[in-house]
C-alpha positions as MATLAB code, in Angstrom:
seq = 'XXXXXXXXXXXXXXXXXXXXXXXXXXXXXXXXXXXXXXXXXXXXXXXXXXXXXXXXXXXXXXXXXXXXXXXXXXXXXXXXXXXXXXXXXXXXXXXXXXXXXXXXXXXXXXXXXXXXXXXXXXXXXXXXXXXXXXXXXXXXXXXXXXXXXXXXXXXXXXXXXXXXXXXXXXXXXXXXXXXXXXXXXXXXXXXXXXXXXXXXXXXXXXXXXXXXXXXXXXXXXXXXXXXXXXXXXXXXXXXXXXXXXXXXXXXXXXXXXXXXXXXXXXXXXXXXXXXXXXXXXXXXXXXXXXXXXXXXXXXXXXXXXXXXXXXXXXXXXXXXXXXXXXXXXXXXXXXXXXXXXXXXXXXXXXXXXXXXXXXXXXXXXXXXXXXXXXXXXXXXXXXXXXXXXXXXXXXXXXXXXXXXXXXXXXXXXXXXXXXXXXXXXXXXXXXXXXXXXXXXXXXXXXXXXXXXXXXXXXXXXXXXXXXXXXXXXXXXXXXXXXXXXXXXXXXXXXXXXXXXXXXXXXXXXXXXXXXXXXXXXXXX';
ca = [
     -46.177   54.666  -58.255;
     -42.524   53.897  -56.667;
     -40.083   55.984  -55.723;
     -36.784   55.366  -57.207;
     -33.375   55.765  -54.839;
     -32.518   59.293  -56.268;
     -35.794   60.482  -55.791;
     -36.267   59.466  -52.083;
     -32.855   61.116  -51.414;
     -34.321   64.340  -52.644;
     -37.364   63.740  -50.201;
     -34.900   63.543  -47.042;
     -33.348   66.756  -48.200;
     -36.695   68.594  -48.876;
     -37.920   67.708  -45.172;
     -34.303   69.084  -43.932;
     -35.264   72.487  -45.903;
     -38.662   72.910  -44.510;
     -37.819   72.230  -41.020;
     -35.657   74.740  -41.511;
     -38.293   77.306  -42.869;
     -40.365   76.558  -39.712;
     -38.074   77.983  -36.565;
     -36.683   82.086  -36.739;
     -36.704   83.583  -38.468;
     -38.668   82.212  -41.239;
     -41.634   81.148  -38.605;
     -43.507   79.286  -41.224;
     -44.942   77.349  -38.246;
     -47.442   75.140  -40.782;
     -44.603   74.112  -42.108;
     -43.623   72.084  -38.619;
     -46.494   70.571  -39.468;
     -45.696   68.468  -42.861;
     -41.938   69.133  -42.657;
     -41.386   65.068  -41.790;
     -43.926   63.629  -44.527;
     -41.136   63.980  -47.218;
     -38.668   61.873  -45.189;
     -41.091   59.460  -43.831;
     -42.051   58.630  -47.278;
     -38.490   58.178  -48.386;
     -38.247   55.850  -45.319;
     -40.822   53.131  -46.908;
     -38.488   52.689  -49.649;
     -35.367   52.031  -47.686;
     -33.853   48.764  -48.801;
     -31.953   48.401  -44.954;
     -32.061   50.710  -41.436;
     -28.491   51.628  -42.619;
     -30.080   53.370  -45.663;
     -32.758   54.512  -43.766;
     -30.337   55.988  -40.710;
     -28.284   57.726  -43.980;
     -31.870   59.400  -45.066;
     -32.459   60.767  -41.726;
     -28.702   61.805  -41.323;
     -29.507   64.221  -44.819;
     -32.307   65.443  -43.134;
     -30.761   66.182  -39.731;
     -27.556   67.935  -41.631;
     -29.172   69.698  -43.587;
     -31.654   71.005  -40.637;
     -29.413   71.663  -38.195;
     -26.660   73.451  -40.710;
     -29.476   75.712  -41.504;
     -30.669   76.001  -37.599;
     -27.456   77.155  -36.075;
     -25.262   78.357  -38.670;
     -25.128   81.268  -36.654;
     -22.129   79.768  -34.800;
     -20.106   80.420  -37.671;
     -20.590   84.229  -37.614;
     -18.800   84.013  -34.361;
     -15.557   84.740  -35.980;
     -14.907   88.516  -34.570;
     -13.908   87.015  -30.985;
     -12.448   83.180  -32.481;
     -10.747   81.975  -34.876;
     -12.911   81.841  -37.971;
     -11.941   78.025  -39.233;
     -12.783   77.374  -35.578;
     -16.247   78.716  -35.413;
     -17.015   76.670  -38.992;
     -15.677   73.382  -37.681;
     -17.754   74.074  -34.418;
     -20.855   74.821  -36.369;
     -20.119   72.048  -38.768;
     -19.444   69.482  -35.465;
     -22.260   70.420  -33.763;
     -24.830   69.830  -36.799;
     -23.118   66.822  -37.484;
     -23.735   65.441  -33.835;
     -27.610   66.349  -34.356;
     -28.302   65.222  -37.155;
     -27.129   61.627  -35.495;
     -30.564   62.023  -33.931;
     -32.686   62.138  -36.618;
     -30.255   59.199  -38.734;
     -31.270   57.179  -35.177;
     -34.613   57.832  -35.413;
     -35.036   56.850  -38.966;
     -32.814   53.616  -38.498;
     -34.674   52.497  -35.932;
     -38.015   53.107  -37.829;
     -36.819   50.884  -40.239;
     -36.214   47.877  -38.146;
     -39.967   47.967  -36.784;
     -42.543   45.491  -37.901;
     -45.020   48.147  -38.702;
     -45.106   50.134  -41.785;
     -48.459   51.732  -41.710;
     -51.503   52.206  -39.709;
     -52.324   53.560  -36.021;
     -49.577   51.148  -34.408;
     -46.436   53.256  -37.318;
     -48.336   56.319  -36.578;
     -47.907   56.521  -32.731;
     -44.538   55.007  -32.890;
     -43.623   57.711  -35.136;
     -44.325   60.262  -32.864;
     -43.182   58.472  -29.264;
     -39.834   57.620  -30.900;
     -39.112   60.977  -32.210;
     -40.298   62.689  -29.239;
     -37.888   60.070  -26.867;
     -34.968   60.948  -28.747;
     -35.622   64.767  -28.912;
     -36.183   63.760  -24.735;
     -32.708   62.429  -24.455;
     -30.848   65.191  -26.658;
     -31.977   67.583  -23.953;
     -29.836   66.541  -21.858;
     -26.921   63.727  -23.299;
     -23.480   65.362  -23.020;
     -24.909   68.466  -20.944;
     -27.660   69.111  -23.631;
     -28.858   70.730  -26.535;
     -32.368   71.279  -27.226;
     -32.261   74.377  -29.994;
     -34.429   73.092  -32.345;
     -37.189   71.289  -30.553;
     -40.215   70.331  -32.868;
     -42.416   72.059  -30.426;
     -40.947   75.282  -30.886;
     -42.057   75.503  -34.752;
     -45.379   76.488  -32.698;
     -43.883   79.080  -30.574;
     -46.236   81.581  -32.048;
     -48.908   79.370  -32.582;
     -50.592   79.942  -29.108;
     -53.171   77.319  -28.623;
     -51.102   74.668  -30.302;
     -48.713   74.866  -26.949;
     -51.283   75.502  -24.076;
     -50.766   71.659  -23.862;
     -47.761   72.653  -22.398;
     -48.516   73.171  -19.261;
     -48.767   69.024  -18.629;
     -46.742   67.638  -21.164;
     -44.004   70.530  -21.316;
     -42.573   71.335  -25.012;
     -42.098   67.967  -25.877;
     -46.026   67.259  -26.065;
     -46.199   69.957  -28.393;
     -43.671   67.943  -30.333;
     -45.225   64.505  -29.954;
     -48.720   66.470  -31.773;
     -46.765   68.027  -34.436;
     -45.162   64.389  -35.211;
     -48.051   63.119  -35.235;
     -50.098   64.901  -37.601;
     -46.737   64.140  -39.983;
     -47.025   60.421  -39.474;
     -50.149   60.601  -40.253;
     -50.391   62.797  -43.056;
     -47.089   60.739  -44.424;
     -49.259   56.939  -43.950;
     -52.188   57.777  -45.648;
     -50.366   59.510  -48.693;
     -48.152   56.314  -48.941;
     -50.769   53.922  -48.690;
     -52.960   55.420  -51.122;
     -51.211   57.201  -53.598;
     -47.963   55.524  -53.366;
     -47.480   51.943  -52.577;
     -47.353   49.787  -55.145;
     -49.759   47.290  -53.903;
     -52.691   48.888  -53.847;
     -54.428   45.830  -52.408;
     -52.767   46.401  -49.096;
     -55.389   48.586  -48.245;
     -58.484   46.722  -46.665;
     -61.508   46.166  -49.090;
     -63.902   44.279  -46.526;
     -65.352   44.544  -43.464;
     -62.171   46.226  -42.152;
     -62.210   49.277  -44.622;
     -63.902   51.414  -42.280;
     -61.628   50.452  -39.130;
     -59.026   50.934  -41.085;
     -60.248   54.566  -42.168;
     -60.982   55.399  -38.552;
     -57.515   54.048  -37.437;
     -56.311   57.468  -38.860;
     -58.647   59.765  -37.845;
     -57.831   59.077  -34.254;
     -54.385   61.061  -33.961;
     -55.991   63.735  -36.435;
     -58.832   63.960  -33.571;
     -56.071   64.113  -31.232;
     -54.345   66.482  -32.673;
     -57.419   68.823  -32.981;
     -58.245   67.996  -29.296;
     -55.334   69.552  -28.415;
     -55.674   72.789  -30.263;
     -59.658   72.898  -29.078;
     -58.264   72.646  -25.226;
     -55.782   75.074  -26.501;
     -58.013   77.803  -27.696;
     -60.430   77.497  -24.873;
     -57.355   77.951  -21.976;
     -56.499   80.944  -24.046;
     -60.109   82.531  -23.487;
     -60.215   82.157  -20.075;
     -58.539   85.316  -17.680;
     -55.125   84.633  -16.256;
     -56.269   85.108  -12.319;
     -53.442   87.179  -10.983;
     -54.344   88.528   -7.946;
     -51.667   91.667   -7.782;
     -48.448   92.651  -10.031;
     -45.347   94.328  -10.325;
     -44.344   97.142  -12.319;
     -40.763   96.785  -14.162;
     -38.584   98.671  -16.250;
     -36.252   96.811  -19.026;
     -32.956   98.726  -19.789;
     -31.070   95.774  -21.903;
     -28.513   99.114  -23.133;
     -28.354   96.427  -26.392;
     -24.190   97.319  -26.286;
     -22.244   95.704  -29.334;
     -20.346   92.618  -27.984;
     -17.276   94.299  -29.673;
     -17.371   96.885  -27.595;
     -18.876   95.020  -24.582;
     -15.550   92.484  -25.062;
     -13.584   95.485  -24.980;
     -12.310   96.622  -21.661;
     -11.572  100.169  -22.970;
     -15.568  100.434  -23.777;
     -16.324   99.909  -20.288;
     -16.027  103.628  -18.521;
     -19.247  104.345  -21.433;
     -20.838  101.548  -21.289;
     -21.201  102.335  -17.345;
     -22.142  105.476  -17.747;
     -24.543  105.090  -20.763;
     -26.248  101.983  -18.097;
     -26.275  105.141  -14.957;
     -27.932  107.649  -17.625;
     -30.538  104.607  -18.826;
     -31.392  103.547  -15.188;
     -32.157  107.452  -14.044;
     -34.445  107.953  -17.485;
     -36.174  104.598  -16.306;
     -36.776  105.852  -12.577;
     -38.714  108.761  -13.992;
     -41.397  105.898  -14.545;
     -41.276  104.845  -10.869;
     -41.178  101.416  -11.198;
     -41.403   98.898   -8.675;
     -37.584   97.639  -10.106;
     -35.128   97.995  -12.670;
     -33.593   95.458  -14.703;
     -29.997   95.289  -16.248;
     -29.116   92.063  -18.909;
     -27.089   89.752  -18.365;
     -23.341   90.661  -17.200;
     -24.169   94.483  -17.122;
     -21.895   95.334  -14.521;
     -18.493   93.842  -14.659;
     -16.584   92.342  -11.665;
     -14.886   95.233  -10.897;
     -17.944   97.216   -9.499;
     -18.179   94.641   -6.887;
     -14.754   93.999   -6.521;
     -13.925   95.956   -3.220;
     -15.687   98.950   -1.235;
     -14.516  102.471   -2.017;
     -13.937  102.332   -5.894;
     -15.266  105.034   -8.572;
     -17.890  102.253   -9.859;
     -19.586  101.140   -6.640;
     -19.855  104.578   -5.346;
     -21.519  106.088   -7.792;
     -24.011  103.279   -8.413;
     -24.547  103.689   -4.764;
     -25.593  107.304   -4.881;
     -27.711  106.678   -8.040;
     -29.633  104.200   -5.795;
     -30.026  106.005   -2.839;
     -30.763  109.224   -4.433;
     -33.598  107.842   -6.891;
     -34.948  105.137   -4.206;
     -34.138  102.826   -6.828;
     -34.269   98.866   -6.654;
     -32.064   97.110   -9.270;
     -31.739   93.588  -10.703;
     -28.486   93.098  -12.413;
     -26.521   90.773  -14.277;
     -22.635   90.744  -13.514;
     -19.232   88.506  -13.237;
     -18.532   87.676   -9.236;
     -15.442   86.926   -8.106;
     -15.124   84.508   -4.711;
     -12.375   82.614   -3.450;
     -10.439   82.869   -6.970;
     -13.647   81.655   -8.599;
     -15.933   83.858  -11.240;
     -19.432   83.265  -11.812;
     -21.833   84.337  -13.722;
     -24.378   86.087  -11.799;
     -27.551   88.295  -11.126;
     -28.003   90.649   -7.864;
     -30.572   92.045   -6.240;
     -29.362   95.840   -4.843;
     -31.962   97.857   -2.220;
     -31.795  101.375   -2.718;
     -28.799  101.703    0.193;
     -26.539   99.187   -2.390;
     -27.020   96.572   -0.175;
     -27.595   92.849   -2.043;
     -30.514   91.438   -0.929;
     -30.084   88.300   -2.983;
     -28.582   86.543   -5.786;
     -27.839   83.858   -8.055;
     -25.387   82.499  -10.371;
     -25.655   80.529  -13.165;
     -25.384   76.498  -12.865;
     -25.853   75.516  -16.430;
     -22.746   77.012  -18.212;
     -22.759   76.849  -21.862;
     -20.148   74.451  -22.684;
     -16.531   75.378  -24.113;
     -18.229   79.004  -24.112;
     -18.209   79.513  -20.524;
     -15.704   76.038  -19.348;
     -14.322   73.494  -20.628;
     -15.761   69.897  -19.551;
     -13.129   67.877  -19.390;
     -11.408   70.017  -16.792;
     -13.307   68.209  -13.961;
     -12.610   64.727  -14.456;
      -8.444   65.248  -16.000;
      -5.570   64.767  -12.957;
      -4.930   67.766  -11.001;
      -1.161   68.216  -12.583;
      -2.920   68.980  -15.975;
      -4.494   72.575  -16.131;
      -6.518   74.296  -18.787;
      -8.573   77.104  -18.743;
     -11.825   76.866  -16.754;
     -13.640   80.128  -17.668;
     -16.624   80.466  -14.981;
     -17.410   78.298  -11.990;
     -21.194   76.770  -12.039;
     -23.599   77.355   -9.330;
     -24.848   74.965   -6.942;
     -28.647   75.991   -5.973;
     -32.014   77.028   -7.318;
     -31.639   80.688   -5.413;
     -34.875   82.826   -5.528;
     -34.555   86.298   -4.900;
     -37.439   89.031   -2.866;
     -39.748   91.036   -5.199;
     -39.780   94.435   -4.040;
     -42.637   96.203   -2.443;
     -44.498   92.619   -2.597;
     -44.665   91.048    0.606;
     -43.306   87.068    0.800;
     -43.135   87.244   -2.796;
     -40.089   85.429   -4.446;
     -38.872   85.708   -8.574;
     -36.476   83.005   -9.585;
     -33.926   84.268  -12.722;
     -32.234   82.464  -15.191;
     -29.077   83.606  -17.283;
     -28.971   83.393  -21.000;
     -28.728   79.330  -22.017;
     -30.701   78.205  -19.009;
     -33.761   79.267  -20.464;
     -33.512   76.830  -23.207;
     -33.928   73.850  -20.584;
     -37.489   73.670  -18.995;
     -36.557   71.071  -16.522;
     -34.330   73.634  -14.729;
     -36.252   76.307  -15.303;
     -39.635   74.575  -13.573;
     -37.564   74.104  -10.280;
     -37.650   78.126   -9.525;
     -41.074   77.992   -9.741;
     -41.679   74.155   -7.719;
     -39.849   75.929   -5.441;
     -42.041   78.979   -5.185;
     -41.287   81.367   -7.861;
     -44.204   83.789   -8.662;
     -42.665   85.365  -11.378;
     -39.609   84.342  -13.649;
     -36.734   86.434  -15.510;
     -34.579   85.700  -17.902;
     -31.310   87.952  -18.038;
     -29.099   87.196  -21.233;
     -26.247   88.599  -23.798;
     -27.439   87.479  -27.128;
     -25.019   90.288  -28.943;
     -22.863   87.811  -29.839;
     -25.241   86.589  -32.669;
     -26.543   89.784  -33.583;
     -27.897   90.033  -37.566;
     -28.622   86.142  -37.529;
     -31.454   84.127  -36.489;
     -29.958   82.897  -33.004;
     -32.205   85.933  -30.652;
     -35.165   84.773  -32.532;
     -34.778   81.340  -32.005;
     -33.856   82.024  -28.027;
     -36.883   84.438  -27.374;
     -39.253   81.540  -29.074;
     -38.087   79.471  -26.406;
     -39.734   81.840  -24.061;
     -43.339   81.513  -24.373;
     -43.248   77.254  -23.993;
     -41.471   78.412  -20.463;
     -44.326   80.241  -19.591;
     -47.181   78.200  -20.814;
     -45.269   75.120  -18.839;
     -45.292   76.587  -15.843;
     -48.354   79.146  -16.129;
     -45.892   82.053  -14.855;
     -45.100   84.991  -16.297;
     -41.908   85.790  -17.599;
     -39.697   89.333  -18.037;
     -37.041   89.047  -20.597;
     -34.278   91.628  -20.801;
     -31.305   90.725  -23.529;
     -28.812   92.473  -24.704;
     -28.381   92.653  -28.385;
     -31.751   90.386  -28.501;
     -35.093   91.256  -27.797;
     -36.645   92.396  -24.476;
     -40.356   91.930  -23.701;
     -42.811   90.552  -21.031;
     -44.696   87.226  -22.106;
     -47.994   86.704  -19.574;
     -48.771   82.874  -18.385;
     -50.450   81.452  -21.967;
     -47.160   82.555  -23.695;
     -48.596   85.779  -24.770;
     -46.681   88.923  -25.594;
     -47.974   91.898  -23.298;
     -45.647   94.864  -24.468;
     -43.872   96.172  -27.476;
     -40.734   94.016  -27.201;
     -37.332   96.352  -27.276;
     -35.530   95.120  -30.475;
     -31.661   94.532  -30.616;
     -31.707   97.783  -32.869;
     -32.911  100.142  -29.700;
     -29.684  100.853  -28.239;
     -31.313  104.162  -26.011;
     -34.838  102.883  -25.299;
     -36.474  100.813  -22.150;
     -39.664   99.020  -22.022;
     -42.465   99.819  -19.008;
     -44.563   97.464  -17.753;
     -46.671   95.766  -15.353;
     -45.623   91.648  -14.765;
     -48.573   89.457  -12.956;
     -47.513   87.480  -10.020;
     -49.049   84.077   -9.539;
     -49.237   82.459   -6.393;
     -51.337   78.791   -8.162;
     -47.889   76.677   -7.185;
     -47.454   75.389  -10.738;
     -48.572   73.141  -12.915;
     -48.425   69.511  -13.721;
     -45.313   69.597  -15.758;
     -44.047   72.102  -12.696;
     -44.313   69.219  -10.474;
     -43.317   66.416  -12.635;
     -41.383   67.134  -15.577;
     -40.519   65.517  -18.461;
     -42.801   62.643  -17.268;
     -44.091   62.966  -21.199;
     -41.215   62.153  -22.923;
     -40.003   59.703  -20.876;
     -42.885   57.773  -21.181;
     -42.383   58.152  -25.221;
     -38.442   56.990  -24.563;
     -39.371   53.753  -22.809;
     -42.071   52.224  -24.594;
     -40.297   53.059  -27.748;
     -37.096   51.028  -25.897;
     -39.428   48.340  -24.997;
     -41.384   48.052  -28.261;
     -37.292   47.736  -29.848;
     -36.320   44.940  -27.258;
     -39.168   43.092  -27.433;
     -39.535   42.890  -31.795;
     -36.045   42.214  -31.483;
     -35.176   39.947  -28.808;
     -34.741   36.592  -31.086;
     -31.433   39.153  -32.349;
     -30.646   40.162  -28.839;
     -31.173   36.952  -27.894;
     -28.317   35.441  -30.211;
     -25.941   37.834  -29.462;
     -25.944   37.369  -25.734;
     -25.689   33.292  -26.531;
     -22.894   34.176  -28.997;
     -21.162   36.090  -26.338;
     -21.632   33.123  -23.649;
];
């Protein structure tokens, strides 16, 4: 059997389509696991690593189109040809990833066997590495979150961070993808060894397959022992879930204060330990200056109900806004804070601002922070909780450093109402659970316009999330505290993926150095 040009086109798109099917809100999370066999099969009948980059291209398009076309919905606050030629610019810059991948699986020697399979994987995990972070970053769309509800698939997590969960789920596709090509497809079926070597060669792909399971077995066995927590906190979740139209409307705002005052006095009835407000709850003005209508009535809510409250909200300082969460004690007083250092780009600035000449000005939007800030848990003695804001949860190797740096507990605080009706809350909450199982910590999560739950240290749900829908409910609960210090990938990182990025760029160099070679002479 051979497969013709046409038909190995069709196999590029097909693996586009399920990787699609396996992230939010489709969560076919099998699917993660086969969604590269169509393309890698296309990729053994690639005359040249420019067809093969062109297969992968299809497949990254088509993937990421389907991933984030939720930036084109953002038309009620921009321009509508804008948000399609953002959504269309950003796939189109992704998908370069997976073209790269498949162009430079071309140009390697091997085309089958335990040396393609592993390569497979370590390449594909390297690039999905350096996407993280290249031009600030952008890791929506991770292969390891496929398994975000696949619990014991991701306990591996907690020393390889989400990008081990990606190398497995490669893995089992390479594999899956060589022996179907060497034995139902290739033309040659003598390439497959007859002698002495049969079994080797047999046993040569049952080793990532026993890998693979190894994983899941260490998986399911973390997930039956008790997560030691050795006292907790109790929380209440008001995420209000206000429509960004109104929330982008300053006219909305006297309500949408109010409705916030009425939620927070409901919630104290529960007498929790704190209350929590999403991300840019309170607008500037309540902290603008002492003595205006906001502040003082916030004030006497506190004091009168003996109420701690965590809150998101724009700061002003020294002409600067930032995004930001406080920490009030029941007199209004801030007993700590934070603001967000990972902005989302041309959301929240623009980049090039920094580096143009000072006589050329453009809008700057919000000011990045410059520290890891924890802030005190309440009633829990030399206890610290670290919070991140909205699009910083989506990068574990900033989110580890609260915790390296002595985090019990983490929160995320975020506005995902811009997005609301699409996929994009989804696909942010399943980011949640890897954060977790990475750093063994327990996370609160309050969003407005997403979804609002608390997620223990093996990325488990522990409550009835709120849904976007709620707009007058709260969610009660109790959050563990962990004192263990973290975990491997807490104190290393993306030591994983690395790894996968440089043998990969050494494995290139050295099959190709005769080429390398002659262009350096040439250019002598």
């Amino acid at each position: 059997m051979h497969i013709k040009r046409h038909q190995s086109w069709i196999l590029a798109g097909i693996s586009g389509i399920l990787l699609i099917l396996s992230f939010p809100n489709f969560n076919l999370f099998p699917l993660g696991w086969i969604g590269l066999i169509p393309l890698l099969i296309a990729l053994q009948s690639t005359s040249s690593w420019k067809f093969a980059f062109l297969h992968g291209y299809l497949t990254g398009a088509i993937f990421f189109l389907g991933l984030v076309y939720w930036i084109s919905l953002l038309y009620p606050f921009a321009n509508i040809f804008l948000t399609i030629f953002a959504w269309v610019l950003l796939a189109a810059y992704l998908a370069l990833y997976v073209g790269i991948f498949s162009g430079l699986l071309h140009g390697l020697p091997w085309k089958s066997g335990l040396p393609f399979i592993f390569i497979v994987a370590a390449l594909w995990t390297g690039l999905e590495w350096v996407r993280s972070w290249f031009l600030t970053g952008f890791p929506w769309g991770s292969m390891g979150y496929t398994q975000w509800n696949n619990l014991p698939a991701i306990q591996i997590a907690s020393i390889t961070g989400v990008h081990g969960v990606s190398f497995i789920v490669v893995l089992l596709n390479a594999t899956i993808a060589d022996i179907i090509h060497t034995y139902f497809i290739s033309k040659n079926r003598s390439t497959a060894p007859r002698t002495s070597s049969h079994f080797t060669f047999h046993v040569s792909r049952l080793i990532p397959i026993v890998i693979v399971i190894a994983c899941i077995v260490y998986g399911a066995h973390t997930m039956s022992k008790p997560v030691n927590s050795d006292s907790d906190i109790k929380i209440a979740l008001v995420p209000g879930n206000i429509p960004q139209i109104e929330k982008w409307n300053r006219a909305y705002w006297p309500q949408i204060f109010e409705k916030y005052m009425r939620l927070v006095k409901a919630a104290d009835a529960e007498k929790p330990d704190i209350i929590i407000l999403p991300e840019t709850a309170l607008r500037g003005e309540v902290f603008a200056f002492e003595g205006n209508t906001y502040i003082k009535q916030l004030k006497q809510i506190l004091a009168d109900q003996e109420i701690y409250l965590l809150t998101g909200t724009f700061y002003s300082s020294e002409q600067k806004v930032y995004n930001s969460v406080f920490l009030l004690s029941p007199r209004g007083e801030k007993l700590g804070s934070y603001s967000k250092i990972h902005l989302v780009p041309f959301g929240e600035y623009v980049p090039i601002t920094r580096h143009l000449p000072n006589f050329i000005q453009l809008p700057t939007g919000f000011e990045s922070g410059k520290s890891i800030d924890l802030l005190p848990i309440p009633h829990s003695e030399n206890r610290q909780m670290g919070i991140v804001i909205c699009f910083e949860s989506v990068f574990p190797d900033l989110f580890r450093k609260f915790v390296k740096k002595g985090a019990s507990v983490m929160g995320i605080l975020t506005n995902d109402a811009w997005f609301d009706g699409t996929a994009a809350p989804e696909q942010h909450l399943a980011m949640t659970p890897l954060r977790a199982v990475e750093n063994r910590i327990a996370i609160f999560r309050c969003a407005n316009g997403g979804i609002s739950c608390i997620i223990d240290a093996l990325g488990r749900t522990i409550t009835t999330p709120i849904p976007a829908s709620d707009t007058e409910g709260f969610l009660i609960g109790n959050v563990p505290l962990s004192d263990h210090g973290g975990t491997v990938y807490t104190h290393y990182g993306d030591w994983f993926p690395i790894l996968c990025f440089l043998i990969t760029v050494l494995l290139i160099l050295y099959y190709h150095r005769n080429w390398f070679a002659a262009k350096l002479k040439r250019g002598a």
